[in-house]
N, C-alpha and C positions, 0 to 999 in steps of 0.2 A: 686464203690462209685460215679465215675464220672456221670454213666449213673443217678444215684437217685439222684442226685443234678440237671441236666437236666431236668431230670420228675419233680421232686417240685418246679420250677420254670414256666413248662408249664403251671399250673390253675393262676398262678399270672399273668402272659402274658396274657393269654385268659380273665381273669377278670377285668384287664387294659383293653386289648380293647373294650371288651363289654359295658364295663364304659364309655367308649371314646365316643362309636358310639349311646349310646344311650344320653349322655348329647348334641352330635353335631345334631342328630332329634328332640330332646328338645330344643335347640337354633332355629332351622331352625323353625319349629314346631310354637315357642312363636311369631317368627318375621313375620312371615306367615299369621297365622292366629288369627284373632281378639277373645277376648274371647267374649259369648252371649251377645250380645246389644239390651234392653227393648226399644220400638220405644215409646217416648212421642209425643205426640199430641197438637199439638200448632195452632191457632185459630187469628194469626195476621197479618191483609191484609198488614203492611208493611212489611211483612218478604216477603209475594208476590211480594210487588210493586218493592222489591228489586232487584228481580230476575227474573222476567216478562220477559221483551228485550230476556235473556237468553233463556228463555222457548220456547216462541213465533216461535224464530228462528231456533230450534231444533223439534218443534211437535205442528203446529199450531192447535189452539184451544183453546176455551172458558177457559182460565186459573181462569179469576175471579167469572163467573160461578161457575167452581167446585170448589174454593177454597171457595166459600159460604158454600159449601155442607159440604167440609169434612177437610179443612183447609189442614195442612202438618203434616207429621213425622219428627221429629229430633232422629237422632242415635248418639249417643257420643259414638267416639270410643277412645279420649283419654283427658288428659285435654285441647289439644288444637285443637282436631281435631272433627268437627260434619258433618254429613251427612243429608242431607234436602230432603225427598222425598215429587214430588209431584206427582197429580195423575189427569189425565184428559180422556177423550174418545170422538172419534168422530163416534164413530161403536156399536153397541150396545152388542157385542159379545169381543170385548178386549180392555179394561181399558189401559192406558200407563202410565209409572211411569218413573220419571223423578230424578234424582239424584246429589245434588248438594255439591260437598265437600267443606266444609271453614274450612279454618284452621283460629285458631282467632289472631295468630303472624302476620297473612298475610290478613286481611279479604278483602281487593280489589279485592284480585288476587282469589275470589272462582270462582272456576269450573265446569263445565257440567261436571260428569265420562261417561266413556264411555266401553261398555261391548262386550266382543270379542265374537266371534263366528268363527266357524271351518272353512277354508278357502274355501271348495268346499258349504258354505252356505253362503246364502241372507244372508246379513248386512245391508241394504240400512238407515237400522236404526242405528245406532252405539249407541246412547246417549239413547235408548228406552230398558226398558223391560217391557211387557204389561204382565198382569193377575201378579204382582212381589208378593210373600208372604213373608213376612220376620217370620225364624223360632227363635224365642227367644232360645231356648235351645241348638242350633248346630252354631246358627248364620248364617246361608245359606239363601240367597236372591235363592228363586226357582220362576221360570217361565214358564205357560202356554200357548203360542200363539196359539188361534184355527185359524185352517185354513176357518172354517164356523162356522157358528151358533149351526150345529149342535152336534160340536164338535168332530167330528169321525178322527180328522185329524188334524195335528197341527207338533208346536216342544215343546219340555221341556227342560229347560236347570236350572243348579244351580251355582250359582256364593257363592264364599266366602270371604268373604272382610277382608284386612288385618289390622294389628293392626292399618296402618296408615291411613286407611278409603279408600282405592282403592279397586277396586274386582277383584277377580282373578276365570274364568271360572274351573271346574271340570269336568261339566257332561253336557251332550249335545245328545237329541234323537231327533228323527223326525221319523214322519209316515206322506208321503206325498200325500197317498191316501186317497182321500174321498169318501168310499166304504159303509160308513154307518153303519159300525160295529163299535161300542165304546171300544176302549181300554185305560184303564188306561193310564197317559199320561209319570208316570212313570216308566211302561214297553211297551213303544216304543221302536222301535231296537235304538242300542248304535251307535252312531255316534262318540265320543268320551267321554272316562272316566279319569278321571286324580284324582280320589277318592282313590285309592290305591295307 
């Protein structure tokens, strides 16, 4: 009897903790990661004039120029917290985009983010991700730096931004030969993966 009182308590234990470990991935999971954010398009040179100095000092360049063209993105990631992308170039082969958190409890205090990269890689840019696509359905900010024009060579990397409007790196390739042969830039060898 003793042994069957044992065993019918083992599926209760194992279904507790399975319970346990998948609400503490669920926690970690919601606070992690931001749910899909739709980028609105906003077309107001004082949101620029705002943030200009900022810009200027992190990736010089024609700000007002491009923001004739194509204005900025706003991402809401919560009710207090927005993300401002802008986007400028000085090369004709990669776009830079530029990322500005406000939170609106604190709007003095908005911020330049800044995106990590693997330590045996070039950062010289910290505040930059050039060629950046935001994916509305996974929410993944991916990026294509060509290494030339003609694209055969470059890095890719995918940032994930958290519910609280920061990004947190995942996935990081490079191919840093310009050999002429085109590969997808999403299978370059893995530098690092942080998606599992």
């Amino acid at each position: 009897m003793r042994k069957i009182a044992v065993f019918q308590t083992l599926p209760r234990t194992f279904t507790a903790c399975f319970a346990a470990t998948v609400l503490f991935e669920a926690l970690l999971t919601s606070s992690l990661h931001a749910e899909p954010v739709e980028p609105v398009t906003q077309h107001d040179p004082s949101v620029l004039n705002r943030y200009i100095n900022m810009l200027d000092a992190a990736y010089p360049c024609d700000w007002e120029d491009a923001y004739d063209l194509t204005g900025n993105y706003l991402l809401q990631f919560s009710k207090d917290v927005q993300v401002l992308e802008f986007a400028c170039s000085v090369s004709p082969c990669n776009m830079a985009h530029l990322y500005i958190r406000v939170d609106s409890k604190q709007p003095n205090k908005a911020k330049l983010l800044t995106f990590e990269r693997p330590k045996q890689e070039d950062n010289s840019d910290p505040d930059v991700v050039f060629n950046g696509v935001w994916d509305i359905k996974t929410g993944d900010l991916t990026s294509f730096m060509k290494g030339r024009g003609l694209g055969d060579c470059g890095t890719y990397e995918v940032h994930k931004f958290s519910s609280d409007g920061y990004p947190h790196l995942i996935e990081f390739r490079a191919k840093p030969q310009c050999d002429g042969n085109y590969v997808q830039p999403e299978k370059y060898p893995v530098i690092l993966d942080r998606s599992k």
